[in-house]
VOTIDREN-475864 format. One record per residue: x, y, z of N, C-alpha, C in turn. Coordinates in steps of 0.2 Angstrom, whole numbers, padded with zeros to 4 digits, always signed. Atoms other than C-alpha are relative to their C-alpha. Layout:
XYZXYZXYZ
...
This chain:
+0006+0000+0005+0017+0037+0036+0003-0001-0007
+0000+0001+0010+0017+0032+0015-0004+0005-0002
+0003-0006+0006+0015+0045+0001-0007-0004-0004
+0005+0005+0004-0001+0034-0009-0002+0006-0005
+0003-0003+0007-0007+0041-0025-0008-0007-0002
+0007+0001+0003-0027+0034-0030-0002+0003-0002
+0005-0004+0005-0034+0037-0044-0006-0006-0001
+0006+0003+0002-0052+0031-0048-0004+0002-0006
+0004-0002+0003-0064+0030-0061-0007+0000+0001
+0008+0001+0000-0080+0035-0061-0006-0001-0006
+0004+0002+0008-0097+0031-0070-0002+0006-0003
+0000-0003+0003-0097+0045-0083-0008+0003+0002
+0007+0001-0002-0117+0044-0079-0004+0004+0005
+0002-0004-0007-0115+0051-0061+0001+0009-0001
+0001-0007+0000-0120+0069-0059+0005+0003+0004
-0005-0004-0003-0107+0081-0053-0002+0002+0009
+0000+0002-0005-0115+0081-0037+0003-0004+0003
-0003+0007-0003-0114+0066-0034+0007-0003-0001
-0009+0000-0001-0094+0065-0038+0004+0003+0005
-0001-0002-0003-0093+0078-0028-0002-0004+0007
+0003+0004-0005-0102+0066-0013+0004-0006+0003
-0003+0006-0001-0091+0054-0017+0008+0003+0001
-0006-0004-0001-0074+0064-0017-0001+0002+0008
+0000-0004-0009-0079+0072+0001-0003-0007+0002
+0001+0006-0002-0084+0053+0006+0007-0001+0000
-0008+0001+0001-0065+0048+0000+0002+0003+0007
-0005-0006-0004-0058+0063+0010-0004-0002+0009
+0002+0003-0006-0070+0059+0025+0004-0005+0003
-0006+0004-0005-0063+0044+0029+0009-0001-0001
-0008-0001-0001-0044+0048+0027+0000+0006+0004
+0001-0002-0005-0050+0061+0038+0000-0001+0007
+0001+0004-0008-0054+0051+0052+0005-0005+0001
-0003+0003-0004-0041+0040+0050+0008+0003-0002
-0004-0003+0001-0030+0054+0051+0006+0004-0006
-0005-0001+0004-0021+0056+0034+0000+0008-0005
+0002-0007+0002-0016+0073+0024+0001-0001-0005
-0001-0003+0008-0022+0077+0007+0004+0003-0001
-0007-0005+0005-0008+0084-0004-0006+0003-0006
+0005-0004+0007-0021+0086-0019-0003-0007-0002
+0005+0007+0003-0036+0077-0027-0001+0006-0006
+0001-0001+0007-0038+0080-0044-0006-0001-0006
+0008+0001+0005-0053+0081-0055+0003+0000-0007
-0005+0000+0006-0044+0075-0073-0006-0001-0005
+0003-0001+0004-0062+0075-0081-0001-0007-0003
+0002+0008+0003-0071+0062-0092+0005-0001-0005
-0006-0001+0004-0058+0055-0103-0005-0009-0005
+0002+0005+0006-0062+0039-0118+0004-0007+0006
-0005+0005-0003-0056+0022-0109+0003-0006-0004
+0000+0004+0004-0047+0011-0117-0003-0007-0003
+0004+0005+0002-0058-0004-0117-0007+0002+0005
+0008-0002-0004-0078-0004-0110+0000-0003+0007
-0001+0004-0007-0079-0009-0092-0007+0003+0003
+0008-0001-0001-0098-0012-0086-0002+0004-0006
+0002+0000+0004-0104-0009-0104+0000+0008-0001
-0003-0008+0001-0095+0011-0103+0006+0001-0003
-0006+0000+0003-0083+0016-0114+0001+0009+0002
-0003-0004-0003-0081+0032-0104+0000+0000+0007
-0001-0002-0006-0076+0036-0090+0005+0007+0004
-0002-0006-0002-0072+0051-0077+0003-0001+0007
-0007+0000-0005-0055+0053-0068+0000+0004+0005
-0001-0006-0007-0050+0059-0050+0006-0005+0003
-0006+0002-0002-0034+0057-0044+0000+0004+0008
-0002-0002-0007-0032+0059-0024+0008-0002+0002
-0007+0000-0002-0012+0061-0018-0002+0001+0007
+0001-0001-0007-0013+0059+0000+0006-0003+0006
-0004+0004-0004-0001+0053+0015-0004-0005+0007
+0004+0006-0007-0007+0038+0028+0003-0007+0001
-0003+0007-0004-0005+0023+0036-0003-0007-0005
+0005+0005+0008-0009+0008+0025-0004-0004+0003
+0006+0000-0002-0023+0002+0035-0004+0007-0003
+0004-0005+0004-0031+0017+0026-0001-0003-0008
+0001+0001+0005-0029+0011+0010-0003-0006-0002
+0005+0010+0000-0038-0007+0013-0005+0004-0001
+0007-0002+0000-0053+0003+0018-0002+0005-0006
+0005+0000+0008-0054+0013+0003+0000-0001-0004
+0002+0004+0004-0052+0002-0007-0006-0005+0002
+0004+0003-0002-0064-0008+0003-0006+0004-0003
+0007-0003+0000-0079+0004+0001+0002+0003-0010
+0000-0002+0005-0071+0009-0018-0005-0007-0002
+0000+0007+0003-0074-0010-0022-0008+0001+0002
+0008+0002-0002-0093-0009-0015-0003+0005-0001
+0002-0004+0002-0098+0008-0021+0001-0001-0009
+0001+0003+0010-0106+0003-0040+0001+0006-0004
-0001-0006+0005-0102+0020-0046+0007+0002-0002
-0007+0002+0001-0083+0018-0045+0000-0008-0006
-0004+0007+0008-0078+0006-0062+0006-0002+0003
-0006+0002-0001-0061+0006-0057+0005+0003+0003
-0003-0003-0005-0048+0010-0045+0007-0003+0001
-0007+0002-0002-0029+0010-0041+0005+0003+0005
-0005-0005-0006-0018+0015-0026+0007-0003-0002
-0010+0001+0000+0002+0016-0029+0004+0005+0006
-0004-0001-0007+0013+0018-0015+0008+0007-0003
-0006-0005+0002+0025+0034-0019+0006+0001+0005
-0003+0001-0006+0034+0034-0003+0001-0004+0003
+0002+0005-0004+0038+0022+0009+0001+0003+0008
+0001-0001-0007+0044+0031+0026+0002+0008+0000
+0004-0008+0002+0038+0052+0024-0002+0004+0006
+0004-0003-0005+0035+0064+0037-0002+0007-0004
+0004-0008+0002+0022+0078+0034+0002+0006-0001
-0003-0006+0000+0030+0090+0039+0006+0002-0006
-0005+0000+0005+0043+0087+0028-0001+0003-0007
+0003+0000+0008+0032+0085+0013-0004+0006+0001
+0007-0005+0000+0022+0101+0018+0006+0004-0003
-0007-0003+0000+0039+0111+0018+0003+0000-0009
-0002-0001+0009+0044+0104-0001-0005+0001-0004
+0006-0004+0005+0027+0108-0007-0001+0006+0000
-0002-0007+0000+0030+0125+0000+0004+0003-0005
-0006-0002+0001+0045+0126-0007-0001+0000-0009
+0003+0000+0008+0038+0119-0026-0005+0006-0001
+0002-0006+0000+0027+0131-0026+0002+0008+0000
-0003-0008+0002+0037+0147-0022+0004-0002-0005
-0005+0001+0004+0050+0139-0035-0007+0001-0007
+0005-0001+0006+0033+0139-0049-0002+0007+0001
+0000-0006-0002+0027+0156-0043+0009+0004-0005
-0007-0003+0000+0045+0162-0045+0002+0000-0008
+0002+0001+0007+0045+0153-0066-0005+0005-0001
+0007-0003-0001+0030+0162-0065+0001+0008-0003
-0001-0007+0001+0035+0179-0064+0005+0001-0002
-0006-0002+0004+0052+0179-0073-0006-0002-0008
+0003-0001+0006+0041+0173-0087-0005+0004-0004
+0005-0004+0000+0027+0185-0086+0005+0010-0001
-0005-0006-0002+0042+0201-0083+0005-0002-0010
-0003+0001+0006+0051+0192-0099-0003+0002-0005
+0003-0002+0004+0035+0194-0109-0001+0008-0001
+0003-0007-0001+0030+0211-0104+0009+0006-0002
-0007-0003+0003+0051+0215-0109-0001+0000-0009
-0001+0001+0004+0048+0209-0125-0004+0002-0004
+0005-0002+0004+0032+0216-0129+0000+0010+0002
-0003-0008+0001+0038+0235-0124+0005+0000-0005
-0005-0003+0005+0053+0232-0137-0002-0001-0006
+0002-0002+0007+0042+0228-0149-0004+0005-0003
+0003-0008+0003+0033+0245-0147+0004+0005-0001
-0006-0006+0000+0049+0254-0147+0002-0001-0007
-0005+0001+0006+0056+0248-0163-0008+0000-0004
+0006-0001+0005+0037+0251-0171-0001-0006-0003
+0001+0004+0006+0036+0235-0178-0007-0004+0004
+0006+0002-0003+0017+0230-0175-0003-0006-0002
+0002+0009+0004+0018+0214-0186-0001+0000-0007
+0006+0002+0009+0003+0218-0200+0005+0001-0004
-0003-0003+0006+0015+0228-0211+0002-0007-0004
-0001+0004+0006+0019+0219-0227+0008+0002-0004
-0007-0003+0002+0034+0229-0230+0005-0003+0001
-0008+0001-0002+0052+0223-0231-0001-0009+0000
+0002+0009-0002+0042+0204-0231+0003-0004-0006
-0002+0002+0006+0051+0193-0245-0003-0005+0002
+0003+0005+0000+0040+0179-0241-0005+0000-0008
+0002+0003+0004+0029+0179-0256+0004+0001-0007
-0002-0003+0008+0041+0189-0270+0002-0007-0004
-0001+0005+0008+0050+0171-0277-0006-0005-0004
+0006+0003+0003+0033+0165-0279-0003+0005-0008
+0003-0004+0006+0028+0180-0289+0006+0001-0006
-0005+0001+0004+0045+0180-0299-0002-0005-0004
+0001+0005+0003+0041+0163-0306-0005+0000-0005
């Protein structure tokens, strides 16, 4: 199997159902012909660089998935003939990739973010007890020489 990254645009127009319809349409057929979603991505409406079909915005979804590349004809096929899709891109990230492998280093990214996660949440929670031990609560004004060479002058 290949790692494929597709991102498309949508017509800004379309109702959030209807994204939704067309996102579980996408997944349907990489469903049937086997393949595993990693993550699809809702990036939102974003301004596009030039106007394509007389729209100067459009709204992004990124699907990262793994399959055979008879999979990616066909959604680019039904992208290409579905008038609500403006634009659409599949790029190949992988070329010989096994699932399991890729389930495993996703497990693995993920305990390692988690794990970021909590060392910086336990660093904050250190930092903000020694600021209530040392009394210093910020407001005071006290000991501040920030404005005296102004007032000197």
């Amino acid at each position: 199997m290949r790692r494929y990254e597709t991102i498309f645009i949508a017509d800004p127009d379309v109702s959030e159902e209807e994204r939704k319809s067309l996102v579980a349409k996408f997944t349907g057929i990489m469903e049937t012909q086997e393949a595993y979603i990693v993550a699809v991505e809702d990036w939102g409406a974003k301004k596009l660089a030039y106007e394509v079909n007389r729209k100067k915005r459009g709204y992004y979804i990124l699907m990262d998935y793994c399959a055979k590349g008879n999979l990616v004809h066909e959604l680019e096929r039904v992208m290409r003939i579905d008038d609500r899709i403006l634009r659409y891109l599949t790029v190949q990230l992988a070329d010989d990739i096994s699932v399991e492998s890729l389930k495993q280093q996703l497990a693995d990214e993920a305990a390692e973010k988690e794990k970021k996660a909590q060392a910086i949440q336990q660093e904050r929670a250190r930092r903000e007890a020694d600021s209530f031990r040392s009394g210093d609560s910020g407001d005071s004004d006290e000991g501040d020489l920030g404005d005296s060479q102004e007032e000197a002058e």
